[in-house]
N, C-alpha and C positions, 0 to 999 in steps of 0.2 A: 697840653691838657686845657680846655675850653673850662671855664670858671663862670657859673650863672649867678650872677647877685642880685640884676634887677633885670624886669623887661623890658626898659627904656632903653639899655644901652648891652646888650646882649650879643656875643658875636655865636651866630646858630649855623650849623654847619650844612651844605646844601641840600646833604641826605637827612637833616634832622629837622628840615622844615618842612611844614604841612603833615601833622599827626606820625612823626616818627615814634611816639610813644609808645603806639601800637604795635610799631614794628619789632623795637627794642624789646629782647628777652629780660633785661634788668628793667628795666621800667614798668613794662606787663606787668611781674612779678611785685614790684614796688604800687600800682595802681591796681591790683587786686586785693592786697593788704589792706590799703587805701581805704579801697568802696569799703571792705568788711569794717573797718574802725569808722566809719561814716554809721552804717545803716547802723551798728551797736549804740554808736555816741546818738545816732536819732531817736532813738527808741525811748527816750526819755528817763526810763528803767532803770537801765541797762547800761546806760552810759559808761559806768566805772569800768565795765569790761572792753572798751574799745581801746583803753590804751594802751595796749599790751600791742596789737594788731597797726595802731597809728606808731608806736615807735619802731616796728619791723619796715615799715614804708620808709619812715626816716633815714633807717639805716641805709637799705636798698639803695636809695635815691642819694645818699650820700656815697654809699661807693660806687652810684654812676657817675658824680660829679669826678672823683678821681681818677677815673678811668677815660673824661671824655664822654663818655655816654650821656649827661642830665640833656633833655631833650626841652624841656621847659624850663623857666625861672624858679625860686623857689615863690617869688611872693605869689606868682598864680597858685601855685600847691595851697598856700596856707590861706590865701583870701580866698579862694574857693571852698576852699574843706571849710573853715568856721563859712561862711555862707550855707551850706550846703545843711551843716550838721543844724545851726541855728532855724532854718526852715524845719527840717525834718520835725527838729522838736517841738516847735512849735504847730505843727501841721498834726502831730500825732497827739499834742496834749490838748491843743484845743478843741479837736476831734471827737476826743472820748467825751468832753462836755457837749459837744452840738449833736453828736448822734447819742444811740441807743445807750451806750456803756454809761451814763450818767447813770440810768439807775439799777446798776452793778452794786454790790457792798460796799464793796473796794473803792468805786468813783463817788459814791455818797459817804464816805470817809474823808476821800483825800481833798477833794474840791473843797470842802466846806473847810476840812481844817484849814487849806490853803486860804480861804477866805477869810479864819477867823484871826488867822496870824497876818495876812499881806493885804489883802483886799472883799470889804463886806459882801460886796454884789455875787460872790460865791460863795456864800453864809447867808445871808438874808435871806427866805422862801425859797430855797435850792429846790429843784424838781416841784414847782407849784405851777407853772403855767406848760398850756399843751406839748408843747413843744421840749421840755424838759428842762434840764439844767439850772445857768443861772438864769435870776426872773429878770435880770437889766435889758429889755428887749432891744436897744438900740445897740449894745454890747453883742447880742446874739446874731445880728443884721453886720455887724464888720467880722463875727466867728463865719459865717458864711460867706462873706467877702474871703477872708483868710484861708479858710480849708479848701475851700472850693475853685479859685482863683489862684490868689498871690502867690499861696507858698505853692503847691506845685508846679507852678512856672517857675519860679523861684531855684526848686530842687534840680528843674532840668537845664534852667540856664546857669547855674554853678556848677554839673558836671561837663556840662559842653565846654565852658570855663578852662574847667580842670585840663580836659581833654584839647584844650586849644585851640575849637572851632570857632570864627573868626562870628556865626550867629549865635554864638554861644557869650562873648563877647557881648554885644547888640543888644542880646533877653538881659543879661544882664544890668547895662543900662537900663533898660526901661522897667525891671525890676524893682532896681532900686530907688530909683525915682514913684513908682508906684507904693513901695515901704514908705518911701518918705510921707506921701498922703496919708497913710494907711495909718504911722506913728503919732501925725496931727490929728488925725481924727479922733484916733486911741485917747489921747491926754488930755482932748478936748473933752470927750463923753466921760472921763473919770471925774473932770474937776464940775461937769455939770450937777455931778448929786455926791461931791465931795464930803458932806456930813453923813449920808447914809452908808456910804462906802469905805472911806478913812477910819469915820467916826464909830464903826464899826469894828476897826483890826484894831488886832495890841500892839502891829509896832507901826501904824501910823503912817505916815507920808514919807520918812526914814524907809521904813522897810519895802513899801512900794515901788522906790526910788531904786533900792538895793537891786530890784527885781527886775526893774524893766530897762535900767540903763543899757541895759547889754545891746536891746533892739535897737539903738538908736545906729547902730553897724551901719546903715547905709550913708549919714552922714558924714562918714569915714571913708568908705567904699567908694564912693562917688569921686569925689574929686580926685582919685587913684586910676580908676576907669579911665578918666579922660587924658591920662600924661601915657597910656598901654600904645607901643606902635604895632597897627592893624596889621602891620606883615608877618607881623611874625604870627599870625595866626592860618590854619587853611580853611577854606572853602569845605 
């Protein structure tokens, strides 16, 4: 029985290299659970309901391992899914602020409370300039960097990822490295008008911290990328 613990040192069988995933009836099966506990967990929503569907993949994928069947690593599985789910969500929440849904009930509800608890720039004159939303316009210039840009590349190089193609792999890199701008730029424009923004929530620099550490994933990500061996990926 073939045992997959990491991708650096992985012995992959010679039918199971180059996208045997798709071949594999148990894996199919376990990567269609997969995508659904994805698209659920991106949904921002909706989230809670993805786990039910992410621990059927688990399972799946776990009695491929016993049987010989696991066709990939697990760490590609789980760095690509939080990669994948982390864009999503980010891609669909920051979304509803840069287009039209900002002024929904429901988005001039939830933004602003989100602002009045985490960060003011989504409290402060919410939906007061043309364009909508929040009024921090250099904020709204990296939301269109981010929707439009980062994260769906983002989304497609994490399921290539997933999927084991070797440019999937590659987006990846340059993805991340691109978060990583993307994160500096972020924490630069917060602490530029740190009083109106901070100075503004009730839990302050703590609670903003609580919020966005999560995005700093590429700093992690990264240095992982670079120890992955390229063969075991296909074309």
């Amino acid at each position: 029985m073939t045992r997959v613990d990491d991708v650096r040192n992985v012995e992959v069988r010679p039918e199971s290299t180059g996208g045997a995933a798709e071949e594999n009836p148990l894996m199919k099966r376990a990567d269609r659970f997969l995508l659904i506990g994805i698209v659920l967990g991106g949904t921002w929503a909706f989230g809670v309901f993805s786990i039910p569907f992410l621990w059927i993949a688990y399972r799946l994928m776990s009695q491929a391992q016993r049987e010989g069947r696991l066709t990939r690593p697990w760490a590609v599985t789980i760095i690509g899914t939080f990669c994948l789910i982390d864009a999503s969500v980010n891609f669909i929440g920051w979304g509803t602020d840069l287009f039209m849904a900002h002024d929904t009930t429901l988005m001039r509800t939830l933004w602003p409370g989100y602002g009045k608890l985490v960060d003011g720039a989504y409290y402060i004159d919410y939906n007061s300039l043309a364009v909508g939303g929040l009024a921090n316009l250099s904020e709204k210039v990296l939301q269109f960097y981010g929707v439009l840009v980062m994260y769906p590349m983002r989304m497609a190089a994490a399921w290539a990822f997933v999927k084991m193609k070797r440019w999937g792999l590659q987006a990846m890199v340059i993805t991340s490295f691109m978060y990583v701008g993307f994160w500096v730029a972020y924490v630069a424009n917060l602490y530029l008008a740190f009083n109106a923004r901070m100075g503004a929530s009730s839990w302050g620099v703590t609670g903003w911290w609580i919020m966005v550490i999560i995005y700093a994933s590429p700093f992690v990500v990264l240095p992982y990328l670079y120890t992955v061996n390229r063969d075991l990926f296909s074309d």
